[in-house]
Predicted model as a PDB file, atoms N, CA, C, CB and O in Angstrom, pLDDT in the B-factor column:
MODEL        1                                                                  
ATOM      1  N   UNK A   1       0.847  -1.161   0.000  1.00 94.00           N  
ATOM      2  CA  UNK A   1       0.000   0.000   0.000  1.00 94.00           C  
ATOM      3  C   UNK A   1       0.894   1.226   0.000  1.00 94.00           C  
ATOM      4  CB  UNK A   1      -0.964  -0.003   1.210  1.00 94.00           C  
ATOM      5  O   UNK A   1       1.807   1.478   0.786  1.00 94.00           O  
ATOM      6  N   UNK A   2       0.469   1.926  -1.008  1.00 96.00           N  
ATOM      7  CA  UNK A   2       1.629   2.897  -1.154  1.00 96.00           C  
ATOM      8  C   UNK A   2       0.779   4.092  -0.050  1.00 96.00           C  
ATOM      9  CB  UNK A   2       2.021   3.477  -3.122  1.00 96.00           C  
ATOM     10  O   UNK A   2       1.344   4.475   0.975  1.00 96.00           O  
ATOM     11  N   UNK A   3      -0.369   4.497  -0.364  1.00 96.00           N  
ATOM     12  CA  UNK A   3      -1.244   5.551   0.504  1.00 96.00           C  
ATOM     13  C   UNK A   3      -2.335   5.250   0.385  1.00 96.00           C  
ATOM     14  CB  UNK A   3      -1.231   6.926   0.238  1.00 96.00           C  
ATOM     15  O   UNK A   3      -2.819   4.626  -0.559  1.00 96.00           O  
ATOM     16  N   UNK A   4      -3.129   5.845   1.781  1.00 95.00           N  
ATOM     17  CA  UNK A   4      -4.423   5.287   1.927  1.00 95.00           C  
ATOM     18  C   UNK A   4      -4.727   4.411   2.574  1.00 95.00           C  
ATOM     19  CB  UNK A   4      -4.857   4.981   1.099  1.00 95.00           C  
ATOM     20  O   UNK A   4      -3.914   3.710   3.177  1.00 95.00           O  
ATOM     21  N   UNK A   5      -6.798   4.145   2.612  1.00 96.00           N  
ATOM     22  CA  UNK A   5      -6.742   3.525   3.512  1.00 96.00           C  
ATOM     23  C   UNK A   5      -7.306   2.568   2.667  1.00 96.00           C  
ATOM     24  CB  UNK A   5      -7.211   3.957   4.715  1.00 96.00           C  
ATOM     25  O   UNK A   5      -7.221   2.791   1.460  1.00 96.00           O  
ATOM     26  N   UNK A   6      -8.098   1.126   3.198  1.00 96.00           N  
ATOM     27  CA  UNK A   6      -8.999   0.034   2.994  1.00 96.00           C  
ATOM     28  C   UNK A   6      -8.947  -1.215   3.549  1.00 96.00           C  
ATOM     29  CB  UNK A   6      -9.037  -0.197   1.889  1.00 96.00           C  
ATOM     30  O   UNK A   6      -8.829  -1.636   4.700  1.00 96.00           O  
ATOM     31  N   UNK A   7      -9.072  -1.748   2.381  1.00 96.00           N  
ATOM     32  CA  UNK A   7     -10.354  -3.659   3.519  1.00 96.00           C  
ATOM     33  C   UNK A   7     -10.034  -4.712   2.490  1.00 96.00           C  
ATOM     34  CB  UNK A   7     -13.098  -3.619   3.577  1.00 96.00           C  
ATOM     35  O   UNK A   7     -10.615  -4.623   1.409  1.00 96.00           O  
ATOM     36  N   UNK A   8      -8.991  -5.920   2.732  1.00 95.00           N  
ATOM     37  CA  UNK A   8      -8.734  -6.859   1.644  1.00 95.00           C  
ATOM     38  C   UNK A   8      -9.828  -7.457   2.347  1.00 95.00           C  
ATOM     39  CB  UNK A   8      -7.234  -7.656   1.334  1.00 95.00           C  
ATOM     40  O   UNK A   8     -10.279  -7.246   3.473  1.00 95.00           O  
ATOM     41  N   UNK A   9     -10.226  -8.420   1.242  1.00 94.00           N  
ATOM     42  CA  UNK A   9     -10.843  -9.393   1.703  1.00 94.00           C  
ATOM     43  C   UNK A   9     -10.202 -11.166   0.938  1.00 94.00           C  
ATOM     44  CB  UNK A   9     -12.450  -8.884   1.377  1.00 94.00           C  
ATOM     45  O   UNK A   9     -10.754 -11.719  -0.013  1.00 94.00           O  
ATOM     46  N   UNK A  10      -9.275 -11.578   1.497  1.00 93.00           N  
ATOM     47  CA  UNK A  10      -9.092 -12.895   0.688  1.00 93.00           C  
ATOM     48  C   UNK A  10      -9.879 -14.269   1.432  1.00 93.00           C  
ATOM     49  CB  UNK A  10      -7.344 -13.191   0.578  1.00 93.00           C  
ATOM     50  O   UNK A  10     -10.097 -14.537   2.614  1.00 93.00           O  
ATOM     51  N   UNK A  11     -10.132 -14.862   0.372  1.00 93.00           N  
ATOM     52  CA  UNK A  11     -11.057 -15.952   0.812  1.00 93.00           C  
ATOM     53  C   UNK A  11     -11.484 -15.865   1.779  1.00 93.00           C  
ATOM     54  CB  UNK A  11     -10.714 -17.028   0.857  1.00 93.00           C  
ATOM     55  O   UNK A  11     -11.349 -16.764   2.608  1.00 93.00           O  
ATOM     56  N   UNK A  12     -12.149 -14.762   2.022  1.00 91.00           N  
ATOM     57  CA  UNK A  12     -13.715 -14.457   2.779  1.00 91.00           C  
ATOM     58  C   UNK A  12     -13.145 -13.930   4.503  1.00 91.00           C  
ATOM     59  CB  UNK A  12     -14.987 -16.393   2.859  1.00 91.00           C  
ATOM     60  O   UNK A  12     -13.950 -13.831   5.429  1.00 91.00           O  
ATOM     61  N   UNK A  13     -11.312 -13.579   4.696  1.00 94.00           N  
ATOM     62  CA  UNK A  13     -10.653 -13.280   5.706  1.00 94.00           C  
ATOM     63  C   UNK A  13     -10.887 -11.720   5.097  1.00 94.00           C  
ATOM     64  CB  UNK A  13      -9.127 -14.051   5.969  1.00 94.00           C  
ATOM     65  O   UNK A  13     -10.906 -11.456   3.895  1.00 94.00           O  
ATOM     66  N   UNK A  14     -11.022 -10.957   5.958  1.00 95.00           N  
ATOM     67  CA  UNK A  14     -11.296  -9.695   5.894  1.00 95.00           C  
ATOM     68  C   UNK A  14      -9.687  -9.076   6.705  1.00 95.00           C  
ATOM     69  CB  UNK A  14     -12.939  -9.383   6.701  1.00 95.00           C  
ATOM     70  O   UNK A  14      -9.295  -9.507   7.789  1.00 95.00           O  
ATOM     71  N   UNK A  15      -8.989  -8.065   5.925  1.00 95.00           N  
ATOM     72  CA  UNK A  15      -7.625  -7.531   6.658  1.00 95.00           C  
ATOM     73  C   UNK A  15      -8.136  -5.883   6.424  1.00 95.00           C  
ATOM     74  CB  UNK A  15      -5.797  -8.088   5.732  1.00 95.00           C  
ATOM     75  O   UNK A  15      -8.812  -5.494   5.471  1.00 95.00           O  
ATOM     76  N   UNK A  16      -7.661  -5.099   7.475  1.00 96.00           N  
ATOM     77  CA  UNK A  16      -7.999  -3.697   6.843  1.00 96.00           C  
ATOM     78  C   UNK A  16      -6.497  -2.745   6.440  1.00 96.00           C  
ATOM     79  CB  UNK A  16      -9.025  -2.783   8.117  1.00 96.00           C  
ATOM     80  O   UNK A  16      -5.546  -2.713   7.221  1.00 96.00           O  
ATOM     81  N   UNK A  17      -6.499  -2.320   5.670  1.00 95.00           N  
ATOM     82  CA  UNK A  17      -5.067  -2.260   4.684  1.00 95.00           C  
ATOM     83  C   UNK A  17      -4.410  -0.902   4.926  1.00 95.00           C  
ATOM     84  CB  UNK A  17      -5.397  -2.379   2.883  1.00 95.00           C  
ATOM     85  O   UNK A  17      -5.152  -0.012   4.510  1.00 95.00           O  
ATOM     86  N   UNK A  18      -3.353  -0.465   5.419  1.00 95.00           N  
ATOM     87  CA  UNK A  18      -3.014   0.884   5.600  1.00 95.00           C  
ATOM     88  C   UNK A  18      -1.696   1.151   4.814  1.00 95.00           C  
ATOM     89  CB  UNK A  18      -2.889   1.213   7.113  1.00 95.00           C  
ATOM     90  O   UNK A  18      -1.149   0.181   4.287  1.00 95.00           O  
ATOM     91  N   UNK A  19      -1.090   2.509   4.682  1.00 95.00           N  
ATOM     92  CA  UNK A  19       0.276   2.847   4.177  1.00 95.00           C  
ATOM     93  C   UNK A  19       1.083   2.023   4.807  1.00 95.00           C  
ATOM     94  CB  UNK A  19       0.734   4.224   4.365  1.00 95.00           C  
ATOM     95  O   UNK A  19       1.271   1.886   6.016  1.00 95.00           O  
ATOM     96  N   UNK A  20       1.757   1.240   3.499  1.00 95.00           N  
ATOM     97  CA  UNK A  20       3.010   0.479   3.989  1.00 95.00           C  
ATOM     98  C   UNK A  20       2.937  -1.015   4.216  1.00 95.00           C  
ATOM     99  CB  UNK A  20       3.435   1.041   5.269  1.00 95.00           C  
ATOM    100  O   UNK A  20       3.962  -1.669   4.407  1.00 95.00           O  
ATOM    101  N   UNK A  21       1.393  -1.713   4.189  1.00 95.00           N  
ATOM    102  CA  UNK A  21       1.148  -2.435   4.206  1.00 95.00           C  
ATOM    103  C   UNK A  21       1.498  -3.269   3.189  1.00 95.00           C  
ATOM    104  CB  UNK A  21       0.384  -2.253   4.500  1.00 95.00           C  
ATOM    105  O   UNK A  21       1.461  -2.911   2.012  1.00 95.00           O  
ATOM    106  N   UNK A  22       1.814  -4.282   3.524  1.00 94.00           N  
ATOM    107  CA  UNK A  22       2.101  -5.689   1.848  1.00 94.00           C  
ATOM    108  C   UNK A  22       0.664  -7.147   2.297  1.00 94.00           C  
ATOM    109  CB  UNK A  22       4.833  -7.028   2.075  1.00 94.00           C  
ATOM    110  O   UNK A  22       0.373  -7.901   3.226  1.00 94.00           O  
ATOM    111  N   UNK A  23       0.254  -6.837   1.100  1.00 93.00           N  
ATOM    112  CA  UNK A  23      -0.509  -8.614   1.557  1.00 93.00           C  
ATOM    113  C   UNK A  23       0.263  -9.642   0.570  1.00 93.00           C  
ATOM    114  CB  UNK A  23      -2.654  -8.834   1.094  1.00 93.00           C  
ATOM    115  O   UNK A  23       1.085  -9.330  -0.291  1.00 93.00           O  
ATOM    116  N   UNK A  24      -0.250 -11.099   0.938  1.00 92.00           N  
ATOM    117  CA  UNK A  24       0.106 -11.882  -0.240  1.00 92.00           C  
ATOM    118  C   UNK A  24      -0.970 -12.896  -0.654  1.00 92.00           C  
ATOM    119  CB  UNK A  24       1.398 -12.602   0.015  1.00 92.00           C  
ATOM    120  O   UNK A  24      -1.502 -13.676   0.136  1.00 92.00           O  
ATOM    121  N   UNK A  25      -1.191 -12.829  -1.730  1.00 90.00           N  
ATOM    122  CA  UNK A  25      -2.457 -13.390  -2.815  1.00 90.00           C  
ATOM    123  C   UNK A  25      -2.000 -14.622  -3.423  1.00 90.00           C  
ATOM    124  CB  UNK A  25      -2.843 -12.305  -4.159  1.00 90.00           C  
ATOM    125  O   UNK A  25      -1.357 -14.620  -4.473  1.00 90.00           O  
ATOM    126  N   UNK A  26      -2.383 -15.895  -2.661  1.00 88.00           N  
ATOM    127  CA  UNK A  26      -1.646 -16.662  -3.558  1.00 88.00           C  
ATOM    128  C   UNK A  26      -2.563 -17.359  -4.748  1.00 88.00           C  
ATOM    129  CB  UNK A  26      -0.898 -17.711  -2.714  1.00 88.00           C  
ATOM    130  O   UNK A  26      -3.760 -17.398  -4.465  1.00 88.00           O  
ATOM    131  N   UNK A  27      -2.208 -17.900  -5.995  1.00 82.00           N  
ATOM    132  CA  UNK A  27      -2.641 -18.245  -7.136  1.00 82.00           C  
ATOM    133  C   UNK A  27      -3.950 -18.642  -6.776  1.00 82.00           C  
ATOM    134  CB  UNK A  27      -1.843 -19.188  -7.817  1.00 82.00           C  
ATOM    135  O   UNK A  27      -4.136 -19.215  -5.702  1.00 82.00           O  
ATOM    136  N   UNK A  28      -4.993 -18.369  -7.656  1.00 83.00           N  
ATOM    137  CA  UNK A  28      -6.342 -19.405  -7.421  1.00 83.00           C  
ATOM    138  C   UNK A  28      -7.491 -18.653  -5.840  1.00 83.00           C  
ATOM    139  CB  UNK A  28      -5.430 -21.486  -6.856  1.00 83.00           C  
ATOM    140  O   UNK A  28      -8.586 -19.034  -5.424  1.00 83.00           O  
ATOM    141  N   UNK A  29      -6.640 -17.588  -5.401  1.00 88.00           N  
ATOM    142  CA  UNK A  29      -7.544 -16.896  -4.033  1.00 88.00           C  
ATOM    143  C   UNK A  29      -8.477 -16.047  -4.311  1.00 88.00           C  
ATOM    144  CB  UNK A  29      -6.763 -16.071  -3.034  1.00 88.00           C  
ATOM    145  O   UNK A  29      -8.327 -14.879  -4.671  1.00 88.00           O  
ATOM    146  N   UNK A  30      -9.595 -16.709  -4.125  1.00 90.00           N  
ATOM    147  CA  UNK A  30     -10.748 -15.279  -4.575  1.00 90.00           C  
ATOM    148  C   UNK A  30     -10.488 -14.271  -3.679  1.00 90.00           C  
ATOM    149  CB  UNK A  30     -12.556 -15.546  -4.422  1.00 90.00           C  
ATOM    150  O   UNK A  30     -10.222 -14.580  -2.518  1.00 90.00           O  
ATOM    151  N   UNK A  31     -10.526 -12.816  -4.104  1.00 91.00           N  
ATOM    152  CA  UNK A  31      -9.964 -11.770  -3.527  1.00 91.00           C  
ATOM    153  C   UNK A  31     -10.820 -10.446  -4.184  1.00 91.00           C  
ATOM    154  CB  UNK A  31      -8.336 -11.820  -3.799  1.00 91.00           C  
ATOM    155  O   UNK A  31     -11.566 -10.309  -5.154  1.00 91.00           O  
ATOM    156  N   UNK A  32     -10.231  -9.439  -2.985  1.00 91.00           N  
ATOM    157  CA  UNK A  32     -11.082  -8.391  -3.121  1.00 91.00           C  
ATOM    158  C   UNK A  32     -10.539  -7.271  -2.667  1.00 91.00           C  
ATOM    159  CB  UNK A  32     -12.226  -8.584  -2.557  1.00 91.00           C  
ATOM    160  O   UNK A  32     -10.453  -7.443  -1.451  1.00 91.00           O  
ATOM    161  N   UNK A  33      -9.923  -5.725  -3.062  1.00 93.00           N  
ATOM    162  CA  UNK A  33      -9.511  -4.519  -2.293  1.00 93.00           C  
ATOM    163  C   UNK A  33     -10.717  -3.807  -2.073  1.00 93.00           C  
ATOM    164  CB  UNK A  33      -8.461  -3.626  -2.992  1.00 93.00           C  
ATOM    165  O   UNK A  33     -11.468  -4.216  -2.958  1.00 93.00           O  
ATOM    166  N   UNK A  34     -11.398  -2.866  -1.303  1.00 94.00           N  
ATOM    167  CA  UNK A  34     -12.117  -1.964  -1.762  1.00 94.00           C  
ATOM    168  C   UNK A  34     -11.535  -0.556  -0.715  1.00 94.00           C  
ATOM    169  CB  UNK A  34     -13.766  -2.495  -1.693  1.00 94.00           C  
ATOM    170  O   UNK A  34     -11.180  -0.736   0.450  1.00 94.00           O  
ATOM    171  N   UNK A  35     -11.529   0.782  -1.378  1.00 95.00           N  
ATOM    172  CA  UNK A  35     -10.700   1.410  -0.804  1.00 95.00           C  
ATOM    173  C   UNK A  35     -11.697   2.451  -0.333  1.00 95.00           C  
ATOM    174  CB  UNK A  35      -9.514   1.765  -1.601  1.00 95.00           C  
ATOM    175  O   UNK A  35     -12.659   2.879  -0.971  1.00 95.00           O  
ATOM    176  N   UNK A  36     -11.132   2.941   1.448  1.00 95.00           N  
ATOM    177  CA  UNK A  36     -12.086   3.673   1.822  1.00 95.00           C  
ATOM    178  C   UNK A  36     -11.356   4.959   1.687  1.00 95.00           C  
ATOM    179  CB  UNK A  36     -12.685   3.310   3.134  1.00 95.00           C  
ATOM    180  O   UNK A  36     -12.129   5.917   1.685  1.00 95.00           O  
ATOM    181  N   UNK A  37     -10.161   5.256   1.580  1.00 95.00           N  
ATOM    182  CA  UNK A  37     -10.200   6.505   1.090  1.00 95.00           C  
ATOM    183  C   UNK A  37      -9.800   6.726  -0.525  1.00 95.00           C  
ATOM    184  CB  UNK A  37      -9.327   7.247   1.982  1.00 95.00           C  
ATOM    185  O   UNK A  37     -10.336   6.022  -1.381  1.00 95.00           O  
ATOM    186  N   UNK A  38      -9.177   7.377  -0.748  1.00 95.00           N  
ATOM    187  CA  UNK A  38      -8.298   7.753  -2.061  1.00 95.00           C  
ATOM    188  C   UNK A  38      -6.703   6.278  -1.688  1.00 95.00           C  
ATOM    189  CB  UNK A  38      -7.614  10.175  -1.903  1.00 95.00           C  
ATOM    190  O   UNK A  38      -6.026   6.013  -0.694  1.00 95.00           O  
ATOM    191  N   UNK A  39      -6.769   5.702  -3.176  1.00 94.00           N  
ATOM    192  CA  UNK A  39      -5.999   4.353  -2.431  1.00 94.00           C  
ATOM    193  C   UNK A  39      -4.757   4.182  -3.297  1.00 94.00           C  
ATOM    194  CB  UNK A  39      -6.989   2.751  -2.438  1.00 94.00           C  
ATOM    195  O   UNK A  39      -5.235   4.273  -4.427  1.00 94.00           O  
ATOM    196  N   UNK A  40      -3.910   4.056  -3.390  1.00 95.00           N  
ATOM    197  CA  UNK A  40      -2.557   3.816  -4.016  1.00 95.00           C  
ATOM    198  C   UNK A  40      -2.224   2.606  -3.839  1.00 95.00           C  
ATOM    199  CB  UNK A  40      -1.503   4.596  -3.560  1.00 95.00           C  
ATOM    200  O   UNK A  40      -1.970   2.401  -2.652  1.00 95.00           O  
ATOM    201  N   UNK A  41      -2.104   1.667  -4.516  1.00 94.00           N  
ATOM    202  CA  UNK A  41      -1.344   0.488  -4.532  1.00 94.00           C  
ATOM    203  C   UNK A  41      -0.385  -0.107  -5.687  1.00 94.00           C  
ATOM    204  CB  UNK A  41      -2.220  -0.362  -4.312  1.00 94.00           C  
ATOM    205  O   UNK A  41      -0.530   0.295  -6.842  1.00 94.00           O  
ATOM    206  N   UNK A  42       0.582  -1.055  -5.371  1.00 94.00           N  
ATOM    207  CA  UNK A  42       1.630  -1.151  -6.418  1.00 94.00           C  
ATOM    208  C   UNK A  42       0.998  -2.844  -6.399  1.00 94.00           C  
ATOM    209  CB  UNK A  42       3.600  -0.664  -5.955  1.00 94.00           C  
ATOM    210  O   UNK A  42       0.754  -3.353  -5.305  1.00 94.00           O  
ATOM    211  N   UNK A  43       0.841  -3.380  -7.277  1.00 90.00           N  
ATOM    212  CA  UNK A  43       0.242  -4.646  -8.024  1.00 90.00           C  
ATOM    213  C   UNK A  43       1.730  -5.471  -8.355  1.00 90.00           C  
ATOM    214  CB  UNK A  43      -0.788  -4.155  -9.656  1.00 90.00           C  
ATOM    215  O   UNK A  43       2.470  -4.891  -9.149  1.00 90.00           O  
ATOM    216  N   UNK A  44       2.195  -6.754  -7.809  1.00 89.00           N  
ATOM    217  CA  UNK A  44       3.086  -7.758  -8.695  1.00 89.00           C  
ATOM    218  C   UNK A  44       2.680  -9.009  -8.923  1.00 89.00           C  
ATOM    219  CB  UNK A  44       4.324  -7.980  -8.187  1.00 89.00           C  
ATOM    220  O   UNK A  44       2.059  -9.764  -8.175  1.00 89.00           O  
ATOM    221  N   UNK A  45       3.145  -9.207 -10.207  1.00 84.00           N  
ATOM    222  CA  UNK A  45       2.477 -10.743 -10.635  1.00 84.00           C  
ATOM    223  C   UNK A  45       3.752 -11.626 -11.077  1.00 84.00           C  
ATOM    224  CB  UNK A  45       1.233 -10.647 -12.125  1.00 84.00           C  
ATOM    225  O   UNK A  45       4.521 -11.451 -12.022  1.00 84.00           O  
ATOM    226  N   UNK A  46       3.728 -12.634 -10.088  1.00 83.00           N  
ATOM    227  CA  UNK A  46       4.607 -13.768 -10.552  1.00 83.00           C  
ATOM    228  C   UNK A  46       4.132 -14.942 -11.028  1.00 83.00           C  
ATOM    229  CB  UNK A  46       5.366 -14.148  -9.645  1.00 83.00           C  
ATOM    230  O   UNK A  46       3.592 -15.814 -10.348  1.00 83.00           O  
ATOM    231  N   UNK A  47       4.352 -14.970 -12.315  1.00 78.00           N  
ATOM    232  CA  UNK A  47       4.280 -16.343 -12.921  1.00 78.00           C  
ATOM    233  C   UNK A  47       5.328 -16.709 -14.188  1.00 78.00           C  
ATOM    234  CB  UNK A  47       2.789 -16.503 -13.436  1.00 78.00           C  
ATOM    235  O   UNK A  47       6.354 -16.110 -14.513  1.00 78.00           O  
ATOM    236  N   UNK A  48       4.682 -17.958 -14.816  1.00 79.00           N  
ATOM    237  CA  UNK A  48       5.614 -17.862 -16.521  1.00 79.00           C  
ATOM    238  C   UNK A  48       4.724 -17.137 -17.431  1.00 79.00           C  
ATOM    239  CB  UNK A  48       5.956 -19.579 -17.440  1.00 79.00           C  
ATOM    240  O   UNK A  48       5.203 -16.671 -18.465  1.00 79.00           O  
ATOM    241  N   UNK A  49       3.464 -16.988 -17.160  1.00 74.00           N  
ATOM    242  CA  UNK A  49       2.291 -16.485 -18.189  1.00 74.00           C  
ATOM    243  C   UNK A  49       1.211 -15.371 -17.641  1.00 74.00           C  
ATOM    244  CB  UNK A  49       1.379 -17.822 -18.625  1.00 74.00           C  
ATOM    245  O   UNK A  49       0.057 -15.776 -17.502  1.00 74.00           O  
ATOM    246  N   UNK A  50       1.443 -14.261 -17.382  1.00 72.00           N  
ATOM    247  CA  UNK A  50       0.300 -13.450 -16.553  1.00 72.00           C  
ATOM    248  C   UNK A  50      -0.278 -12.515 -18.060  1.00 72.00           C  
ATOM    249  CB  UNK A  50       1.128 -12.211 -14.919  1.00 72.00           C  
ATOM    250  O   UNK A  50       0.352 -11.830 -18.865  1.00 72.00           O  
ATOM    251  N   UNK A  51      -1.642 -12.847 -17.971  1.00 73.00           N  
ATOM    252  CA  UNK A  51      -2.674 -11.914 -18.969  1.00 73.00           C  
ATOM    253  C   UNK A  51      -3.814 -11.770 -18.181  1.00 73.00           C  
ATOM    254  CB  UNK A  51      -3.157 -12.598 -20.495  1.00 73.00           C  
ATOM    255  O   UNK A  51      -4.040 -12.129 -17.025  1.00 73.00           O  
ATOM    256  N   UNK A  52      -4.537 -11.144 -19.056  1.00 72.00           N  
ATOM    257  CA  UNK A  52      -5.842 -11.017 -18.640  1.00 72.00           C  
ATOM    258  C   UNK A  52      -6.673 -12.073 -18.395  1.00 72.00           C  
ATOM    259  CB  UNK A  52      -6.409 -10.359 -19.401  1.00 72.00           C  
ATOM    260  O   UNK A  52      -7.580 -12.175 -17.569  1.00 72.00           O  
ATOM    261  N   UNK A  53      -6.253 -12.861 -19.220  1.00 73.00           N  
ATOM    262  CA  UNK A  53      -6.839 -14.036 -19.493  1.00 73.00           C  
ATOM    263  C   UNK A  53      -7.001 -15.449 -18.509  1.00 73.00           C  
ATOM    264  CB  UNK A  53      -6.186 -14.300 -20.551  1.00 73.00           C  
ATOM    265  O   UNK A  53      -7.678 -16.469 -18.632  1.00 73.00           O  
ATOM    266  N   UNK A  54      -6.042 -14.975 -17.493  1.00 71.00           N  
ATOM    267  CA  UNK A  54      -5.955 -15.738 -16.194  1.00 71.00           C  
ATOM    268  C   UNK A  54      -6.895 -15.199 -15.078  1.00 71.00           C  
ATOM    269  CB  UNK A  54      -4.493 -15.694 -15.669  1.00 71.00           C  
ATOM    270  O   UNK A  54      -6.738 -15.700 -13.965  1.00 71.00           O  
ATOM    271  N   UNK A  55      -7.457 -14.638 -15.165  1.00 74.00           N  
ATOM    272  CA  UNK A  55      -8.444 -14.111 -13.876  1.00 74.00           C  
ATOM    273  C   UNK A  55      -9.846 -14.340 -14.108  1.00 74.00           C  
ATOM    274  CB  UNK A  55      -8.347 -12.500 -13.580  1.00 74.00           C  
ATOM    275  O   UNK A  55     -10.387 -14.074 -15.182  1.00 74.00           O  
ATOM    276  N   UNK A  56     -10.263 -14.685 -13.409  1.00 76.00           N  
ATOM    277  CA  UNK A  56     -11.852 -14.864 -12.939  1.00 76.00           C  
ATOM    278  C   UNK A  56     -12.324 -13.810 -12.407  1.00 76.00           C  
ATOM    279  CB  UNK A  56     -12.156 -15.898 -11.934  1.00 76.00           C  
ATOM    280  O   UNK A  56     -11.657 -13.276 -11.521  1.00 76.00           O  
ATOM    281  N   UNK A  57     -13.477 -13.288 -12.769  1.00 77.00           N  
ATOM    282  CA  UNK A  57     -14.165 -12.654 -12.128  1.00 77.00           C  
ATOM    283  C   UNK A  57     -15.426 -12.880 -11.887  1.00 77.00           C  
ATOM    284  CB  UNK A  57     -14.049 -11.796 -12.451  1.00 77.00           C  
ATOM    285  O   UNK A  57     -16.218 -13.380 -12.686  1.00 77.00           O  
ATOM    286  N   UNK A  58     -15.795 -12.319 -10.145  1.00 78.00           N  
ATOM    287  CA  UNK A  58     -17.323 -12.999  -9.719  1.00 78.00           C  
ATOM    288  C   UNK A  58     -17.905 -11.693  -9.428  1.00 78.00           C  
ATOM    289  CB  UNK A  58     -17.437 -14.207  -8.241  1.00 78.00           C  
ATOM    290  O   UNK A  58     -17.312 -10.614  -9.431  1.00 78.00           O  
ATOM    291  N   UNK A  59     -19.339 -11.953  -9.136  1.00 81.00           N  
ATOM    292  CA  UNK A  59     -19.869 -10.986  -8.630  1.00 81.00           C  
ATOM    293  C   UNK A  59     -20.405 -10.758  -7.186  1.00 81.00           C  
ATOM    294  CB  UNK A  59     -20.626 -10.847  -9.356  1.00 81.00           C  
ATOM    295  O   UNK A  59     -21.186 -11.522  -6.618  1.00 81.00           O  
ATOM    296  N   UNK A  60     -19.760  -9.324  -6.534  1.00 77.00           N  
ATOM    297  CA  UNK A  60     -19.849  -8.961  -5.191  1.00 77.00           C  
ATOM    298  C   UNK A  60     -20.981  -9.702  -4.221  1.00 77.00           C  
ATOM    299  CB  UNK A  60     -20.072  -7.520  -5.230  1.00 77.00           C  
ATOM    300  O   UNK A  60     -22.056  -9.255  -4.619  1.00 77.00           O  
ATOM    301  N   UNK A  61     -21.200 -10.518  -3.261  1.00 71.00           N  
ATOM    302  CA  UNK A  61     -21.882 -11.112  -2.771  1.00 71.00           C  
ATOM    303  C   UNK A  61     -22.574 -10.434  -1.802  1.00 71.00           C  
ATOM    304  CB  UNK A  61     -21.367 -12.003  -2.508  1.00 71.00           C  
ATOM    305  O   UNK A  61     -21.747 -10.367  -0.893  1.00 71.00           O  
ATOM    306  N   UNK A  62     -23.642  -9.851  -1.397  1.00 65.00           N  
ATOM    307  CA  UNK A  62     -24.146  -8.629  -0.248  1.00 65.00           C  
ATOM    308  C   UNK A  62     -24.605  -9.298   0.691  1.00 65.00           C  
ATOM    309  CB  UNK A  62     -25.301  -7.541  -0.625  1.00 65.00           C  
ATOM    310  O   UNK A  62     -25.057  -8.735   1.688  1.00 65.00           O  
TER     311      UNK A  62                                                      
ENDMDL                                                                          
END                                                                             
């Protein structure tokens, strides 16, 4: 987290995310940021093959 505030949510564990913070997402984790203020984050992807084309997306559960 570069600045800002918010709320990971990985597989349904809720973390609340501040400056300076690192999480780790591993392959296959349904996941979620949502940012409560103005949010800065730096994104890395390790693999042999990262596209678009590797992600799933679901819809928000209320």
């Amino acid at each position: 987290m570069v600045s800002g505030r918010g709320k990971a949510t990985v597989d349904g564990m809720e973390q609340i995310l501040r400056t300076g913070d690192v999480i780790t997402i591993a392959a296959g984790c349904k996941h979620m940021v949502e940012a409560e203020t103005d949010l800065d984050i730096i994104e890395v992807q390790i693999g042999e093959a990262i596209n678009v084309d590797d992600k799933k997306k679901y819809e928000i559960e209320k």
